[in-house]
LOVEXLUM-301136 format. One record per residue: x negated, y, z of N, C-alpha, C, O in turn. Coordinates in steps of 0.02 Angstrom, whole numbers, plus 50000, padded with zeros to 5 digits. Layout:
! residues N
XYZXYZXYZXYZ/...
! end
This chain:
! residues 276
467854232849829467794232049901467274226849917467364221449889/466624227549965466474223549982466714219350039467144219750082/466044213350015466384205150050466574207850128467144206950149/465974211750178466204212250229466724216650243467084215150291/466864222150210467534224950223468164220350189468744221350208/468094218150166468864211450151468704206250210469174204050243/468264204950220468424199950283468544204350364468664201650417/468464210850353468504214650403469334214450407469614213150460/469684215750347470354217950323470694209850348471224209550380/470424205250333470634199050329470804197050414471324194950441/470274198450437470144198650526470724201050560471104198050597/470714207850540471224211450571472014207050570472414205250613/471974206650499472564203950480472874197950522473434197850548/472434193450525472374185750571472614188250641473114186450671/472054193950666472314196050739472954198950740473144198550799/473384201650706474164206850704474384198450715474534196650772/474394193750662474834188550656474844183950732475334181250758/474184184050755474164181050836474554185350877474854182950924/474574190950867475044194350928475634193550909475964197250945/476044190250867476514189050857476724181950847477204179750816/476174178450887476184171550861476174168250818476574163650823/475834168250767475804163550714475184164350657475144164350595/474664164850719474074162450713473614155850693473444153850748/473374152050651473204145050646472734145150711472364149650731/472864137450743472614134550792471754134250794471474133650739/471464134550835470534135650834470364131350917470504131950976/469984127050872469644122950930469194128450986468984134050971/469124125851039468714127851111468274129851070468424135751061/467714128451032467194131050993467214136150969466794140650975/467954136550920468144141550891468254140650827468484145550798/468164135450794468224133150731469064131550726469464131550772/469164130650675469834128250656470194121950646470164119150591/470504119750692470974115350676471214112650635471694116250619/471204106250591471904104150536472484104950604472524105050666/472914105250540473804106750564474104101550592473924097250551/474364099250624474544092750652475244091150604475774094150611/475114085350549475464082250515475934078650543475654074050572/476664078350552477274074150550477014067150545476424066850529/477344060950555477244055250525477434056250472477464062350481/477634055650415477694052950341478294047850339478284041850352/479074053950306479634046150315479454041350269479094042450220/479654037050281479494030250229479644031950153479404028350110/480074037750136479984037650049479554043150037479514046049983/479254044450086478354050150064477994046950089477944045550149/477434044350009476734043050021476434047150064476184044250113/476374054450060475994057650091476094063950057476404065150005/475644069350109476344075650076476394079450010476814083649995/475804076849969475694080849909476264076249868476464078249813/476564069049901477134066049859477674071149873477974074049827/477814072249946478424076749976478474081949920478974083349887/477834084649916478104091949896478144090149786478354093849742/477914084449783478184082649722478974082549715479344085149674/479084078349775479934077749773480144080849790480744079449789/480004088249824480174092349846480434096849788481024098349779/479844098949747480034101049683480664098349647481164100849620/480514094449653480964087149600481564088149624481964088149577/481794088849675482454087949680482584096949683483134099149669/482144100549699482574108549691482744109649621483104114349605/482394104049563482454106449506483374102349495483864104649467/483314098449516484174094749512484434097849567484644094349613/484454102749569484874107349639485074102449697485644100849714/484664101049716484714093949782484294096849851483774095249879/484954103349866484704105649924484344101449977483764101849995/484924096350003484654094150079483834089350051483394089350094/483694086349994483174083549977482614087749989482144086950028/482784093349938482224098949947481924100850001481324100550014/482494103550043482384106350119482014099850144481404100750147/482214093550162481684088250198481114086950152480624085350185/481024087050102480274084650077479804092150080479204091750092/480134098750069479714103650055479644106250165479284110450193/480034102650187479904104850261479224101450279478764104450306/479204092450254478704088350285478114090250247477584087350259/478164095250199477564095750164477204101050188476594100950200/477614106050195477234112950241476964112550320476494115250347/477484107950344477084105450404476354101750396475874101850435/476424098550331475724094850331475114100650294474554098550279/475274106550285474754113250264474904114150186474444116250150/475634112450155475574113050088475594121750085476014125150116/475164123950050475754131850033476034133250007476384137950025/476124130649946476504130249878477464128249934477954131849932/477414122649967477944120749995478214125550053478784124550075/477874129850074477834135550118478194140350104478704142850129/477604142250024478064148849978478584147649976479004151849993/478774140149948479564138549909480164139449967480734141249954/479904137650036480194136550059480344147050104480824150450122/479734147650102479904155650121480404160550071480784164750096/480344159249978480834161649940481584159849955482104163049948/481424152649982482294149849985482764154450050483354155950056/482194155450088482514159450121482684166950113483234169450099/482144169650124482224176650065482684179650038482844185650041/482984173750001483304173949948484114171149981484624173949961/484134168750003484644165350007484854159449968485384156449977/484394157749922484354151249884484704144949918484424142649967/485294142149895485404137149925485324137149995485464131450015/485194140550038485144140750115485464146950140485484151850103/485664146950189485734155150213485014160850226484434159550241/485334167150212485034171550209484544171150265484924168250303/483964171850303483464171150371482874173150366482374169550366/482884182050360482054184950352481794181650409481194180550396/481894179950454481384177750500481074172650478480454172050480/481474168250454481384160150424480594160250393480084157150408/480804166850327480694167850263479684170450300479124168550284/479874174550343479364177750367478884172750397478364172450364/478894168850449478684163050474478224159150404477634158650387/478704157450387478214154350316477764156250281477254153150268/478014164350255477274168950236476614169050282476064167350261/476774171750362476454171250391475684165150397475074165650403/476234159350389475754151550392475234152750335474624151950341/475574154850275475114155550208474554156950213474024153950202/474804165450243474244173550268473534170050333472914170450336/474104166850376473554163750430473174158350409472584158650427/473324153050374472824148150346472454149550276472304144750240/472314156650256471874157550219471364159850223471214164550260/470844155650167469994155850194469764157750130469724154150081/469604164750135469274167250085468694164250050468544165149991/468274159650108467634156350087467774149650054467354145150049/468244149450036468344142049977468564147049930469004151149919/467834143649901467974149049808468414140849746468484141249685/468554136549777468924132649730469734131049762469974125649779/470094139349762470934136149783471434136749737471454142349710/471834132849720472144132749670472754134249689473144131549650/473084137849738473464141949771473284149149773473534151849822/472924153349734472924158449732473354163049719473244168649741/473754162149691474554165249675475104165149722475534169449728/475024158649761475364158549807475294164249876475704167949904/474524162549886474354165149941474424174249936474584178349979/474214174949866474204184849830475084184449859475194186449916/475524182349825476214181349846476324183549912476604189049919/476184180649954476054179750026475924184050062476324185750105/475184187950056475224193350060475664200650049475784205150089/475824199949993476264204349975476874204850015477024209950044/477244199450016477864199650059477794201350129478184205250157/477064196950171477184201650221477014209050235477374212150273/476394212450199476464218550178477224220850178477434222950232/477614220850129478334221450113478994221150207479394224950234/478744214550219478954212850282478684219550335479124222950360/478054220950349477904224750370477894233450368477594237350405/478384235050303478704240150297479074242850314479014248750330/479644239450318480314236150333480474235250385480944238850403/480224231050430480114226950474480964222650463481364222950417/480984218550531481584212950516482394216050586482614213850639/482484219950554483104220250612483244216950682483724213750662/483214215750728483534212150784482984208650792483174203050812/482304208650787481934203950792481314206350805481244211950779/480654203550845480204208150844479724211150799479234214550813/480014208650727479584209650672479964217150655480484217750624/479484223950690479544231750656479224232750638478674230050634/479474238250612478994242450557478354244150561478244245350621/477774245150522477254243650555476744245650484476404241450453/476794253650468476444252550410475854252950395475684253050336/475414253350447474574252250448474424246450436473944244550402/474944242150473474934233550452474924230750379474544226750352/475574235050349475834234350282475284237150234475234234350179/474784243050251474284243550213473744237550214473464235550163/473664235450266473004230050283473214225150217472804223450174/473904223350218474174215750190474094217250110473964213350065/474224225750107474224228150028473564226650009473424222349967/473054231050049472464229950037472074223250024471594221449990/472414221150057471904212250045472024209949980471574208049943/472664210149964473164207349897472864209849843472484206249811/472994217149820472594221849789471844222649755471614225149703/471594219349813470854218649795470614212949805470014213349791/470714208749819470644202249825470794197549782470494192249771/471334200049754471764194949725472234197849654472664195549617/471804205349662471994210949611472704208949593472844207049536/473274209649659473944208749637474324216849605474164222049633/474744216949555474744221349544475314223449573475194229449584/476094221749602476234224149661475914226549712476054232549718/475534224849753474984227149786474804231949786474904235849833/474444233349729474394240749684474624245349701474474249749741/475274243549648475944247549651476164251349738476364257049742/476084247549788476434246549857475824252349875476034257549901/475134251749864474664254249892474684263249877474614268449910/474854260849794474874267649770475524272949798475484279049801/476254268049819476844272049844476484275649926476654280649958/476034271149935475924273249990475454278650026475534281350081/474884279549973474514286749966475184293149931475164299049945/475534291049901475954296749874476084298449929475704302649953/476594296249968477124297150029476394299950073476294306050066/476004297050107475614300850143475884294550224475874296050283/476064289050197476184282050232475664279150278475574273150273/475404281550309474734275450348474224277650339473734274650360/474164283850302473654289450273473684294450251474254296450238/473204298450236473364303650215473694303050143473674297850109/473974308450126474154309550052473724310849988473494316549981/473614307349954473224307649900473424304649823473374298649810/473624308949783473694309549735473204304649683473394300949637/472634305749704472234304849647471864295949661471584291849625/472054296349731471984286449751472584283949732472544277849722/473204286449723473784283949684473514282649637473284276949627/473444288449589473484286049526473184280449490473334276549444/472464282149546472144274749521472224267749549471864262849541/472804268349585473094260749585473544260049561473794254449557/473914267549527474444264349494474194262049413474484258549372/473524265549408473224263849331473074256949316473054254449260/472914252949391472714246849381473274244149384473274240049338/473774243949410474584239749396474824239649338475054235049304/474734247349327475114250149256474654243649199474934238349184/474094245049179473734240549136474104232449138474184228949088/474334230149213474584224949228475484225449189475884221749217/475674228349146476344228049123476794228649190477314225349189/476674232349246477104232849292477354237849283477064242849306/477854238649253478404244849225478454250249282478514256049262/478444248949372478684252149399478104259149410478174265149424/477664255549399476774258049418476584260949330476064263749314/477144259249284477074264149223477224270949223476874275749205/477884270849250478294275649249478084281449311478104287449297/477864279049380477584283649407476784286249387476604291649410/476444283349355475844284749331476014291349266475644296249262/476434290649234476734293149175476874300249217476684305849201/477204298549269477724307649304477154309049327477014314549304/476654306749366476114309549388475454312749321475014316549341/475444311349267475104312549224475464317449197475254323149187/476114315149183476544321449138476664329349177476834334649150/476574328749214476704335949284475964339049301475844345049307/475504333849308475124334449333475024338849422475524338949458/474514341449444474414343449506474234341049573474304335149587/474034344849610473654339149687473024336049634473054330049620/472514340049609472004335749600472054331049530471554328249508/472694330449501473084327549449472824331549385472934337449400/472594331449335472494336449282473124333849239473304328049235/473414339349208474184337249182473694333849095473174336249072/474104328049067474124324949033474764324049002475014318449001/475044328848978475854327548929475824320748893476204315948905/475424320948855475554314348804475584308748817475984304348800/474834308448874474714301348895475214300348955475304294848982/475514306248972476014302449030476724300349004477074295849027/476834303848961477404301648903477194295748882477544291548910/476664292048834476664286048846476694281048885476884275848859/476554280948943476504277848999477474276549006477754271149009/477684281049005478354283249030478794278848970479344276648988/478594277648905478854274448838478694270548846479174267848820/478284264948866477964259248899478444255248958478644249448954/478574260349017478884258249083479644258849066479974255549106/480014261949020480414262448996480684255848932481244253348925/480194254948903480544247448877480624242448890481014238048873/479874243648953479974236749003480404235549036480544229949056/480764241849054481234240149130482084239249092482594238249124/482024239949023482604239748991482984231949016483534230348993/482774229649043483124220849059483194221149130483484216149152/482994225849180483174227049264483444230849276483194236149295/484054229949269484644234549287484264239449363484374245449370/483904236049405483904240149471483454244649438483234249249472/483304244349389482714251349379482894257249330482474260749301/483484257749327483844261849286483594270349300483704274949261/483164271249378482794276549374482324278749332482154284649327/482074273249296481464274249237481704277349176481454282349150/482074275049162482624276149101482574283149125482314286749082/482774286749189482984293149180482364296749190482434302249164/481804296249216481054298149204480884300149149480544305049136/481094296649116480874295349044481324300248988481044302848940/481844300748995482324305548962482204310848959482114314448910/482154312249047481534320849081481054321649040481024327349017/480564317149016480014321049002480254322048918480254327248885/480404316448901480654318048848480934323648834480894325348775/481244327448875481744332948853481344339948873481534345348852/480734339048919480344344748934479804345848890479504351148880/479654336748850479124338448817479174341948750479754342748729/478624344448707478664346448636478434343648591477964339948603/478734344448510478314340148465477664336048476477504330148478/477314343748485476344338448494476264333848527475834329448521/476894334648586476914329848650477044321748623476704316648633/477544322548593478064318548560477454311348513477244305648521/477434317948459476814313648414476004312248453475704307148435/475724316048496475124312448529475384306748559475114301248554/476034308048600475984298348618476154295048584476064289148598/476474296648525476494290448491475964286948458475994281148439/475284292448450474954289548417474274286448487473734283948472/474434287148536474334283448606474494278748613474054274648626/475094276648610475604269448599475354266548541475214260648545/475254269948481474824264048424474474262348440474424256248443/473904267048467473314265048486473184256648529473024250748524/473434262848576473634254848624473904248048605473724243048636/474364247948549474424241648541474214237648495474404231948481/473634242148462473184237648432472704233848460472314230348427/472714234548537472184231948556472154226448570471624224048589/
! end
């Protein structure tokens, strides 16, 4: 993707988040604002200490610590303290359950990122970030004005994906040409995002790359072997996530449709591969 279509994607993105408020602030000029920092309680130097102790105490399960040092830190533009604090919610981590909470925080991430600083050492965070609200924007949030919205949820995939070559992202982009989600249906732009996930050990983006190779069609040229490997691959991985117990049965299918030659070309696909 080129630079100006990612900052085109990026644009858009910034403008969805202003109509919903939670846009970063821009001087009369038009330039951007720092964030208006809290005072600093007396046991934070300043907030890169906060979000030290912020850490520090989630690691000794020291909710109310966490919550005040990782709060004064995101107010002061941490993202790292943003993320943590957007998973805690999420999640229900030590706090109550609050997609809105959770969402708000992504948001801050998504809105204060500047593609034109090539030295951030939050890049994981921010790929993160993206993703969830993508995800958020699938979904949308019940009772709240965050709906569904999946042209949105492509923009957020797209940025992640190629930007930041997340391989969820990928994965999300590729469910989403299958289904025919925010676009047309296309088979063959799946596959090649699920090829780039898949390479990423993302079991989920194995196993559909695998059924789509092993069947073939829509533009798909059938591939028995190599989608059977793919499928023996996404299948050992997902052996430790109980929620993916659909792979397991993907994988049995082809197994049981395929034949010898099938059998032995991937295996000698799977050697291949892991000599590399």
């Amino acid at each position: 993707m080129s630079s100006l279509t990612f900052n085109r994607l990026l644009k858009i993105a910034c403008v969805a988040l202003a109509c919903q408020g939670f846009a970063p602030a821009y001087a009369l000029d038009g330039s951007k604002t720092p964030a208006m920092r809290p005072l600093a309680p007396r046991h934070f130097k300043n907030i890169e200490d906060a979000l030290r102790q912020g850490l520090e105490a989630d690691q000794a399960g020291d909710v109310p610590s966490t919550l005040q040092a990782l709060e004064y830190a995101a107010a002061g533009g941490q993202s790292l303290a943003r993320w943590k604090l957007a998973r805690m919610y999420e999640d229900g981590t030590g706090v109550a359950h609050n997609d809105l909470k959770a969402y708000k925080y992504y948001s801050s991430i998504v809105a204060d990122y500047d593609p034109s600083d090539p030295d951030r050492r939050d890049r994981a965070v921010v790929s993160s970030a993206f993703v969830a609200m993508g995800t958020y924007a699938l979904k949308g949030i019940p009772n709240t004005r965050v709906v569904p919205d999946p042209g949105r949820a492509m923009q957020m995939f797209q940025v992640a994906a190629t930007e930041f070559r997340n391989a969820e992202a990928q994965y999300e982009l590729a469910r989403m040409f299958m289904d025919g989600l925010a676009t047309h249906k296309d088979l063959r732009q799946a596959a090649g995002w699920l090829q780039l996930a898949a390479e990423k050990n993302h079991c989920q983006a194995q196993a559909l790359l695998g059924r789509l190779l092993f069947n073939g069609g829509d533009g798909i040229p059938r591939q028995r072997a190599r989608g059977l490997m793919w499928l023996s691959l996404a299948e050992a991985n997902a052996k430790a996530q109980p929620q993916d117990e659909w792979i397991g049965t993907l994988y049995q299918q082809a197994m049981t449709a395929a034949d010898d030659d099938d059998r032995q070309a991937a295996k000698f696909y799977l050697a291949a591969r892991q000599k590399k």
